[in-house]
C-alpha positions as a Python dict, from the first residue, in 0.01 Angstrom:
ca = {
    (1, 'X'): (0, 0, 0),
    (2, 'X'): (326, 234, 69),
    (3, 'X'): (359, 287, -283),
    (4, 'X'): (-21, 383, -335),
    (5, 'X'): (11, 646, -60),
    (6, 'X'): (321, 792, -198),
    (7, 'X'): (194, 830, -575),
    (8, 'X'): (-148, 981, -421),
    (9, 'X'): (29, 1254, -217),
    (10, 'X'): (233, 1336, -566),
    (11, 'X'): (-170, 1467, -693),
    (12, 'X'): (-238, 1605, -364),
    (13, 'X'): (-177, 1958, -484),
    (14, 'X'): (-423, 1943, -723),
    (15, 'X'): (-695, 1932, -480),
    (16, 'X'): (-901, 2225, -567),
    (17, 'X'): (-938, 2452, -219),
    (18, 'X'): (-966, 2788, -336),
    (19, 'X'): (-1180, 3025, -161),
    (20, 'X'): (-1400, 3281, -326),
    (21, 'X'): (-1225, 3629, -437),
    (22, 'X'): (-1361, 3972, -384),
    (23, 'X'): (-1666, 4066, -532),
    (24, 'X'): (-1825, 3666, -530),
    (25, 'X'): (-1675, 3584, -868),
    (26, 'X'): (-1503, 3210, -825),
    (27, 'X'): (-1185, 3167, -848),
    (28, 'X'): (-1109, 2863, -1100),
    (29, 'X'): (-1004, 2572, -843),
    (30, 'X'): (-695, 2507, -1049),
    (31, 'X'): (-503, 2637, -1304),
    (32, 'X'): (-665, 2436, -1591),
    (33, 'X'): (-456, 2354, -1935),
    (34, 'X'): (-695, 2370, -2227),
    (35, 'X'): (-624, 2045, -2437),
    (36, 'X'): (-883, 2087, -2702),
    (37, 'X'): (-1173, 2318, -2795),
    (38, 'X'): (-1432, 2230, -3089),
    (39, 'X'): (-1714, 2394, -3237),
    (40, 'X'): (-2097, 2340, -3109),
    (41, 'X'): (-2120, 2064, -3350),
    (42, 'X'): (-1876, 1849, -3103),
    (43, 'X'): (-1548, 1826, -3305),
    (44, 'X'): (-1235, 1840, -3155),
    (45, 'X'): (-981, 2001, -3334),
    (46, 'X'): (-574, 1945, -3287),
    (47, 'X'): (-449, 2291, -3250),
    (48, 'X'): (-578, 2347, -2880),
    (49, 'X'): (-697, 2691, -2972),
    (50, 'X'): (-1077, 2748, -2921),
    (51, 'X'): (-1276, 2739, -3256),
    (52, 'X'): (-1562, 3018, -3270),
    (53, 'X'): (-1892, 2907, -3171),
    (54, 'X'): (-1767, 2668, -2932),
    (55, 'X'): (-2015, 2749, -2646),
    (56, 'X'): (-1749, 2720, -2386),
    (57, 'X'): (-1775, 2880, -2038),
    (58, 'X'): (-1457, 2985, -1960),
    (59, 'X'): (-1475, 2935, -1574),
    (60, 'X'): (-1692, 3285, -1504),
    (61, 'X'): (-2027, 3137, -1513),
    (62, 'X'): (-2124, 3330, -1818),
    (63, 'X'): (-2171, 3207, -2195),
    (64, 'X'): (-1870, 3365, -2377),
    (65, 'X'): (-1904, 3581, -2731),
    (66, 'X'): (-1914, 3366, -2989),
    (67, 'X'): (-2125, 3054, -2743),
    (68, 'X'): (-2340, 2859, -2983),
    (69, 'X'): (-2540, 2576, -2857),
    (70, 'X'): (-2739, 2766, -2731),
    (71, 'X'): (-2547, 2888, -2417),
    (72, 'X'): (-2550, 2784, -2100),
    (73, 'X'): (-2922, 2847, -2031),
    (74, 'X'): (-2921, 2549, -1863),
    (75, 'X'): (-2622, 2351, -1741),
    (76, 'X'): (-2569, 2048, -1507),
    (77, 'X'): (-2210, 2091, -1362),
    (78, 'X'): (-2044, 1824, -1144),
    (79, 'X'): (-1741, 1887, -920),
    (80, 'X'): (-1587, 2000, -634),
    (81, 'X'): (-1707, 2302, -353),
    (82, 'X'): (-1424, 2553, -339),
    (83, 'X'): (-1618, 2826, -186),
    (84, 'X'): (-1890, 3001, -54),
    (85, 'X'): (-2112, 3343, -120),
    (86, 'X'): (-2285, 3121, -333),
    (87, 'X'): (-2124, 2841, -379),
    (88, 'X'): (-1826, 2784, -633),
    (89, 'X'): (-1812, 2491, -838),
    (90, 'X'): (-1529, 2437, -1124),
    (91, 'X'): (-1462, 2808, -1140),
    (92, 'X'): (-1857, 2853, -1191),
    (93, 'X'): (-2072, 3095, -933),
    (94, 'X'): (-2366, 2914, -874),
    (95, 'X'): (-2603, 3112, -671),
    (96, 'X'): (-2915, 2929, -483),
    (97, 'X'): (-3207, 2990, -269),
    (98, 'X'): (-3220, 2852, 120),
    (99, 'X'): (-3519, 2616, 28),
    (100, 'X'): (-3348, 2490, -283),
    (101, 'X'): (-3355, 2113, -317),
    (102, 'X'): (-3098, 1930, -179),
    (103, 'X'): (-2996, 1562, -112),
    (104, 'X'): (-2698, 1380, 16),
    (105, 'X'): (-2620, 1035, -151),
    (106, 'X'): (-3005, 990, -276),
    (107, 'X'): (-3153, 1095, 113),
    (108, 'X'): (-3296, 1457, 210),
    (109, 'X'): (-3074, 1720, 280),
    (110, 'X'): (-3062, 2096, 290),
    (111, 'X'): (-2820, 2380, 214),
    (112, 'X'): (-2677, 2361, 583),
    (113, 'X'): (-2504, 2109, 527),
    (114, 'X'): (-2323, 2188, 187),
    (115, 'X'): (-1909, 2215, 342),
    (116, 'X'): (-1569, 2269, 95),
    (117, 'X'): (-1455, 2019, -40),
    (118, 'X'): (-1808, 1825, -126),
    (119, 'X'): (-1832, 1696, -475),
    (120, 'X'): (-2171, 1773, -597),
    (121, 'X'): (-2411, 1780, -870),
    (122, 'X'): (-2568, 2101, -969),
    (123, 'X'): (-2898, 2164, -1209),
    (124, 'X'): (-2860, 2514, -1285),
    (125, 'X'): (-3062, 2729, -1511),
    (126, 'X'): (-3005, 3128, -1565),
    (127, 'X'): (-3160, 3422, -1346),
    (128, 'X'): (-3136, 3770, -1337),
    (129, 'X'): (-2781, 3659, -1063),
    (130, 'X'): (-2636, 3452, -1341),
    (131, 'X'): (-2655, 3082, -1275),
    (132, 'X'): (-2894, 2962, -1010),
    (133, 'X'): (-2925, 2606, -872),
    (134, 'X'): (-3226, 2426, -939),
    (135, 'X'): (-3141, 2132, -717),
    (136, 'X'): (-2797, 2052, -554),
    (137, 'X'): (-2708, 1617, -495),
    (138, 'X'): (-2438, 1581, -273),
    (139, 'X'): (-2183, 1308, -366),
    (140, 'X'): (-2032, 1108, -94),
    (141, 'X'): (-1764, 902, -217),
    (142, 'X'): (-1768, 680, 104),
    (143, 'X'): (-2017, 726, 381),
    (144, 'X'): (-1959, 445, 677),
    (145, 'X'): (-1700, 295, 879),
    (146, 'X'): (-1359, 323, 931),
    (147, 'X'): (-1222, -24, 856),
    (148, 'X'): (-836, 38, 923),
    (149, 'X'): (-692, 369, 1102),
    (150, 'X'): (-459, 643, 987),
    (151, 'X'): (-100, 486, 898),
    (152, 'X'): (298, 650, 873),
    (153, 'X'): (179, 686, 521),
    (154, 'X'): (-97, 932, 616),
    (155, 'X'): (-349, 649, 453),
    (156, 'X'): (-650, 504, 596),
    (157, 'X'): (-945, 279, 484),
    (158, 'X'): (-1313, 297, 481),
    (159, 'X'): (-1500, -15, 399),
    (160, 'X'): (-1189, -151, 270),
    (161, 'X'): (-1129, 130, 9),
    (162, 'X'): (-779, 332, 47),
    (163, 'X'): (-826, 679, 170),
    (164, 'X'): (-541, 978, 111),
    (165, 'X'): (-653, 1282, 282),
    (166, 'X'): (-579, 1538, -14),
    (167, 'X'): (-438, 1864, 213),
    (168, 'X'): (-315, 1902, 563),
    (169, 'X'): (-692, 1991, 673),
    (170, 'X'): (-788, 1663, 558),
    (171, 'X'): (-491, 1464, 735),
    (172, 'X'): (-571, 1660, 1125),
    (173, 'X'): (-931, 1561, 1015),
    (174, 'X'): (-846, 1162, 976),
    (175, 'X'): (-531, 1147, 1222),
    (176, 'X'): (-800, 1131, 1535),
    (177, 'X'): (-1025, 877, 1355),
    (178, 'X'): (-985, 471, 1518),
    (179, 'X'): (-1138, 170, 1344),
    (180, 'X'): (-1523, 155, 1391),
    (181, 'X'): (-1561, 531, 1372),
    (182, 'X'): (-1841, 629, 1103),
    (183, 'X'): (-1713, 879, 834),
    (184, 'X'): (-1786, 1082, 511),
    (185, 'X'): (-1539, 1080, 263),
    (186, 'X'): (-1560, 1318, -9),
    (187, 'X'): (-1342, 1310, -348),
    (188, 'X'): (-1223, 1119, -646),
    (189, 'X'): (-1103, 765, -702),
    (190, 'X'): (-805, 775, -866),
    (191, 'X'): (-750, 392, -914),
    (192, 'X'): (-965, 89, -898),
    (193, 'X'): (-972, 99, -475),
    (194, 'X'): (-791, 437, -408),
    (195, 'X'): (-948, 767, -310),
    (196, 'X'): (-782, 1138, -294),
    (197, 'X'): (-1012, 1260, -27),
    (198, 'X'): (-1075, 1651, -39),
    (199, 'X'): (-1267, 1622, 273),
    (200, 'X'): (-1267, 1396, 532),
    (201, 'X'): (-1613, 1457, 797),
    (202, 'X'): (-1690, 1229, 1139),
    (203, 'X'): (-2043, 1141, 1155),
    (204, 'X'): (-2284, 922, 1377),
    (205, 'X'): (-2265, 576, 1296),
    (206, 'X'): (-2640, 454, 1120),
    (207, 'X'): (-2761, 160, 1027),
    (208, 'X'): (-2741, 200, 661),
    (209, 'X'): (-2373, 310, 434),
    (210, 'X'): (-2331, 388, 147),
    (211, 'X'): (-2112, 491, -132),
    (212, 'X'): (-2143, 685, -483),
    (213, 'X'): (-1945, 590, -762),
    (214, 'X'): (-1869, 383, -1081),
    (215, 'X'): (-1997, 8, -1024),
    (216, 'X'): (-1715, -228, -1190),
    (217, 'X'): (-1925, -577, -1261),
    (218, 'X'): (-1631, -757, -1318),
    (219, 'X'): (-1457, -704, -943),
    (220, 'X'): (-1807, -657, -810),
    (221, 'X'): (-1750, -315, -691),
    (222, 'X'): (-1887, 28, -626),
    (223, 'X'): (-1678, 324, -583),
    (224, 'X'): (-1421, 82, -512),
    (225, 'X'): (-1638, -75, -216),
    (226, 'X'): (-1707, -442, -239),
    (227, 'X'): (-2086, -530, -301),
    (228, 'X'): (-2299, -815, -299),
    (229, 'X'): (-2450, -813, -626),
    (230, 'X'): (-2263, -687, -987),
    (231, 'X'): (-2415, -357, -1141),
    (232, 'X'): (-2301, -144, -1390),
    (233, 'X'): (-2294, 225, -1467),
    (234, 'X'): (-2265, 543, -1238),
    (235, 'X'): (-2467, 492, -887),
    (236, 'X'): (-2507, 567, -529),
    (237, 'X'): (-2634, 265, -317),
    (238, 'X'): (-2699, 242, 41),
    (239, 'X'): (-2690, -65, 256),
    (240, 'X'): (-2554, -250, 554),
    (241, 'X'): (-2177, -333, 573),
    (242, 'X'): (-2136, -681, 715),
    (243, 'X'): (-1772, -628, 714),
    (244, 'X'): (-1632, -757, 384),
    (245, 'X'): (-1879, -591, 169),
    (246, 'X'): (-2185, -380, 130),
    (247, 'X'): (-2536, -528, 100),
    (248, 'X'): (-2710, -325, -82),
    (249, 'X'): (-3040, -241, 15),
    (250, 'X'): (-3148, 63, -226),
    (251, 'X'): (-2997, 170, -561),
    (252, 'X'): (-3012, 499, -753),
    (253, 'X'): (-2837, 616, -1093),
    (254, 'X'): (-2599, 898, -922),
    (255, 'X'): (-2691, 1280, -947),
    (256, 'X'): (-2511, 1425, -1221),
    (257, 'X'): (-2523, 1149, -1474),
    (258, 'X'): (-2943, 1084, -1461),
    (259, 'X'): (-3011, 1440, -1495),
    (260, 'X'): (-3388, 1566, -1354),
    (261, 'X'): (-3409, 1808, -1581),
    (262, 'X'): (-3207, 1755, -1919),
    (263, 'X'): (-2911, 2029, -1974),
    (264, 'X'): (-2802, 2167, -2297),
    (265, 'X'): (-2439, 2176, -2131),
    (266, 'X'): (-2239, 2035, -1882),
    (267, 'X'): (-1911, 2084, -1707),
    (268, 'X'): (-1812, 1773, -1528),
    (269, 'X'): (-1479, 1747, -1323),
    (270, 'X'): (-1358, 1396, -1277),
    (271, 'X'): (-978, 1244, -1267),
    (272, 'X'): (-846, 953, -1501),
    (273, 'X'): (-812, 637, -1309),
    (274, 'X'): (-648, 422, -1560),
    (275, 'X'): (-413, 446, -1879),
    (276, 'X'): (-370, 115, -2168),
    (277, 'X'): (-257, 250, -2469),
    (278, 'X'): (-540, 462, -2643),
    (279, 'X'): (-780, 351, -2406),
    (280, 'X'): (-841, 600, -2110),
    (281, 'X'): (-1099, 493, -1811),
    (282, 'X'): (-1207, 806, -1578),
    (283, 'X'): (-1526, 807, -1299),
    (284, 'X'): (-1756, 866, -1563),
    (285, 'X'): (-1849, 646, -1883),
    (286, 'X'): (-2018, 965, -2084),
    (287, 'X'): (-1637, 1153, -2016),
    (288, 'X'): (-1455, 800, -2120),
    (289, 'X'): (-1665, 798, -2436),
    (290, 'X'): (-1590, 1182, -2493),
    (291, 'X'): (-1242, 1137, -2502),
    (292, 'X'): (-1211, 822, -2708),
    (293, 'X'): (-1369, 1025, -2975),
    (294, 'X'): (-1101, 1253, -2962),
    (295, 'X'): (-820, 1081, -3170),
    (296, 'X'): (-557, 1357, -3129),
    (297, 'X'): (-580, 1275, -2706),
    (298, 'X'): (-578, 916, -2733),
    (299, 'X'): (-140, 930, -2712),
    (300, 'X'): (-135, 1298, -2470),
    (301, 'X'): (82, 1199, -2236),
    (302, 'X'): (-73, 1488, -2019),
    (303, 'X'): (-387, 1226, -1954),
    (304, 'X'): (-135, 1001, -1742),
    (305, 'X'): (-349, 809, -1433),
    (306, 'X'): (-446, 1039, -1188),
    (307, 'X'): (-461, 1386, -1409),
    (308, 'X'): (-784, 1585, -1279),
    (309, 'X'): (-956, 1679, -1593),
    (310, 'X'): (-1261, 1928, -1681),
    (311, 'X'): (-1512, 1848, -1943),
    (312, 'X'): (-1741, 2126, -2124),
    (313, 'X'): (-1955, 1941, -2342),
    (314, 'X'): (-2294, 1988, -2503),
    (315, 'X'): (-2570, 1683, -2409),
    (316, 'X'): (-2753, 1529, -2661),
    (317, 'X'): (-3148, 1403, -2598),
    (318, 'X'): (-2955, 1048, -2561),
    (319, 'X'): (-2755, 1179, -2316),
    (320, 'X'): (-2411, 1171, -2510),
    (321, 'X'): (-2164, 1404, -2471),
    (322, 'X'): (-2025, 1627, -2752),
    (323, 'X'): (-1714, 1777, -2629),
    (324, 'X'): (-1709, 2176, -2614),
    (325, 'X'): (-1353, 2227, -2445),
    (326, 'X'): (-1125, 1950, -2289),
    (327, 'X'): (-906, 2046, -1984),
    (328, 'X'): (-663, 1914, -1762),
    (329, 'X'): (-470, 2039, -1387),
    (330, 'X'): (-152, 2049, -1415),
    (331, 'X'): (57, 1771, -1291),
    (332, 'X'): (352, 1831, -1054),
    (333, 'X'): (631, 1809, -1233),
    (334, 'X'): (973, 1705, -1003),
    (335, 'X'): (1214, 1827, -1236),
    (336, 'X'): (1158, 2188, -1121),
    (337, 'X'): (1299, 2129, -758),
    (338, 'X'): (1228, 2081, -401),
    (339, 'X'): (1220, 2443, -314),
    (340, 'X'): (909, 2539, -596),
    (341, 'X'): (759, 2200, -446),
    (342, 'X'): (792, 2285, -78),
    (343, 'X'): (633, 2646, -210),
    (344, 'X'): (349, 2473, -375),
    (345, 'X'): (289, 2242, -72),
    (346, 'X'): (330, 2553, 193),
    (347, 'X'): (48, 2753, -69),
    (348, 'X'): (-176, 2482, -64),
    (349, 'X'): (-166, 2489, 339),
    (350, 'X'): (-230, 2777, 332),
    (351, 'X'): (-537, 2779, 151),
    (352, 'X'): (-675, 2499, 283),
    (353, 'X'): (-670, 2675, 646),
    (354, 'X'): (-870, 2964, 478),
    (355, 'X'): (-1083, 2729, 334),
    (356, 'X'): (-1092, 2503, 664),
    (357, 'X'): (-1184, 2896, 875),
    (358, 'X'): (-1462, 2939, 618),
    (359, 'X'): (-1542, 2578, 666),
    (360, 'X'): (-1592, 2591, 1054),
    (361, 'X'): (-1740, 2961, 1062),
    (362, 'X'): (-2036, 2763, 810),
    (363, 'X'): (-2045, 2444, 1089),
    (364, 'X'): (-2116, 2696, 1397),
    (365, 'X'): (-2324, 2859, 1221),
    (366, 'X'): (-2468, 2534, 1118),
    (367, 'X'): (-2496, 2349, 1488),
    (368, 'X'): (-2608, 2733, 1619),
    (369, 'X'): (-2934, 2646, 1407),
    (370, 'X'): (-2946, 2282, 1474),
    (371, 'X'): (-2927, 2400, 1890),
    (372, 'X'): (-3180, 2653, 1886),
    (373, 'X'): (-3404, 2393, 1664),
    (374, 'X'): (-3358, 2107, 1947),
    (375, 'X'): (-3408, 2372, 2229),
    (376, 'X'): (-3768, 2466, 2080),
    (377, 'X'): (-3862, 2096, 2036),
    (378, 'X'): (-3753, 2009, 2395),
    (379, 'X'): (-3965, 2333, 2501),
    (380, 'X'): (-4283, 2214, 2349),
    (381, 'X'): (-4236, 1871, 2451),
    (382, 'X'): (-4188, 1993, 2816),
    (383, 'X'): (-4560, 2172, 2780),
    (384, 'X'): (-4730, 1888, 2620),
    (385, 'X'): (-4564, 1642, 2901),
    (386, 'X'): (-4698, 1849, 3169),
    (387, 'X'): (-5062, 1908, 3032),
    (388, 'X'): (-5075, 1534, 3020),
    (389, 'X'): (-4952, 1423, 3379),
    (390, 'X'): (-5201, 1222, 3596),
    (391, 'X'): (-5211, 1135, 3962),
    (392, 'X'): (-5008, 738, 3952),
    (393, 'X'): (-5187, 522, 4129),
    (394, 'X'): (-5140, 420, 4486),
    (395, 'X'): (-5060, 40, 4612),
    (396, 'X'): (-5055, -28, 4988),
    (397, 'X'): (-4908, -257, 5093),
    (398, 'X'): (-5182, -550, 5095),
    (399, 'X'): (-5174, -490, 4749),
    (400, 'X'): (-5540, -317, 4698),
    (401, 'X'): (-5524, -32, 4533),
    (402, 'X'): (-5627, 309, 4590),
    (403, 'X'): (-5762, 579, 4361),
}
């Protein structure tokens, strides 16, 4: 496992943790290499210059001059939380209402609970603001017990799937977890049982788990967590772990591939997990058939295993994806020292503390709700309790009994 942990801290600085910037527009997450850019009619060309009418967003939330495809009037985007005001998603401002709809791996939610470093799945559609959620799915990569505690290698496991906390924030967050704990685990998997975690959450142990991610029918897995029954495609299942695998109890297709409300464009953040020749396998089948499309990609180097990527693409009605603008995070590159390394590492601490102040300014505010919500049920129980008291009865001691 030593040599899992040490090639997932090597894409640990590409863990997007950027804050907002003045004035609410989103920083992008990372700074993003533009591979490819085709017109609205889904070609890719070579060059890696944007064609005109390419409808591409361009990371500010608005439709750029020459968009075609009819803009962004309505967009599904999938990624990672990287700030709030609204909340910032792949360089996008998303803006939403309190009593938007929310869910967290297919169950109820509400905007309370949305935290930096979530990946979600956002329906958006365009308001006098800009873009405005219609509905927000929180995706959980791993949601249930901790199966094997933090290790020298800053690696721990979560229903038997390898967990690298992504950022220092992330590695405090996991360093006081013991086996048997109940956690969330938000981020990517980068290989077939390997996640980069970009947060890392303690929660109450319930009687259900669960985990969202691509099923693999051959191994029999979910999101890299073993599962009693093969499946296929993009899900999030809940169930009970019985300690070598999940039985699954309830099945959905996953937020952000089984769209409510059909898109004309998406921009979908997801990392390559595997590399053969040509062939490139990501999180996502609609991104894996995307890029095998693109012949001039199928021998980039740049799209080695591991490389976080950004899709703009326009949907079809059969839910295809016809790449707008193909984009990549750079990869650390160990030629250019330790000092510019130790920079990039110190930067990304720093950040993530900002983002990890934001973070727990959001959770008091959070539990500061959840408090006053308990105290006010506890009060009204307290009345109803003592409207309803009544004399007990009285047994002497021969046993008759009094009224």
């Amino acid at each position: 496992m030593r040599h899992v942990a040490i090639l997932l801290a090597a894409w640990a600085f590409l863990l997007p943790t950027t804050v907002t910037s003045a004035g609410g527009v989103c920083a992008p997450p990372v700074g993003y290499e533009l591979l490819a850019a085709g017109s609205s009619m889904g070609g890719i060309g070579g060059t890696g210059r944007a064609v005109s009418r390419s409808g591409g967003i361009g990371g500010t939330g608005r439709a750029n001059d020459t968009a075609g495809a009819g803009g962004i009037g309505g967009t599904g985007i999938v990624g990672t939380i990287t700030g709030f005001a609204s909340i910032c998603v792949n360089g996008l401002e998303v803006h939403y209402d309190a009593d938007v709809p929310v869910s967290e791996n297919s169950r109820p939610a509400n905007t309370r609970g949305l935290a930096i470093g979530q990946i979600v799945a956002v329906e958006a559609g365009q308001s006098a603001r800009g873009l405005e959620a219609r509905r927000i799915a929180v995706l959980h990569a791993l949601e249930g017990p901790v199966t094997r505690s933090i290790d020298q290698h800053d690696q721990f496991e979560v229903m038997g799937v390898a967990v690298v906390p992504g950022h220092e924030r992330a590695r405090d967050q996991a360093r006081s977890l013991k086996t048997g704990d109940w956690v969330q685990v938000d981020g990517h998997l980068v290989s077939s049982n390997s996640v980069l975690a970009s947060r890392v959450a303690r929660i109450e142990a319930t009687s259900e788990a669960s985990v969202s991610g691509r099923a693999d029918p051959i191994r029999q897995r979910i999101g890299g967590v073993a599962v009693d029954r093969a499946a296929s495609g993009e899900l999030t299942v809940r169930g009970i772990w019985d300690g070598q695998k999940l039985v699954i109890r309830a099945s959905h297709p996953a937020p952000g591939t089984a769209w409510t409300q059909r898109p004309t464009q998406v921009v979908i953040e997801t990392r390559v997990q595997q590399r053969a020749g040509n062939a490139i396998r990501t999180g996502r089948a609609d991104v894996d058939a995307a890029l095998a499309n693109q012949r001039e990609l199928g021998g980039d180097d740049r799209l080695s295993a591991g490389t976080l990527i950004r899709v703009t693409a326009r949907l079809d009605d059969s839910g295809k994806l016809h790449p707008l603008r193909i984009e990549r995070a750079p990869r650390d590159d160990a030629a250019k020292g330790k000092t510019e390394s130790r920079g990039r590492v110190d930067e990304e601490d720093r950040v993530a503390k900002e983002a990890g102040k934001a973070q727990e300014k959001l959770e008091k505010e959070r539990e500061r709700t959840e408090r006053n919500d308990r105290e006010t049920i506890e009060r009204s129980s307290r009345s109803e309790r003592i409207d309803r008291v009544e004399r007990p009865d009285r047994v002497d001691h021969s046993g008759r009994r009094d009224r």
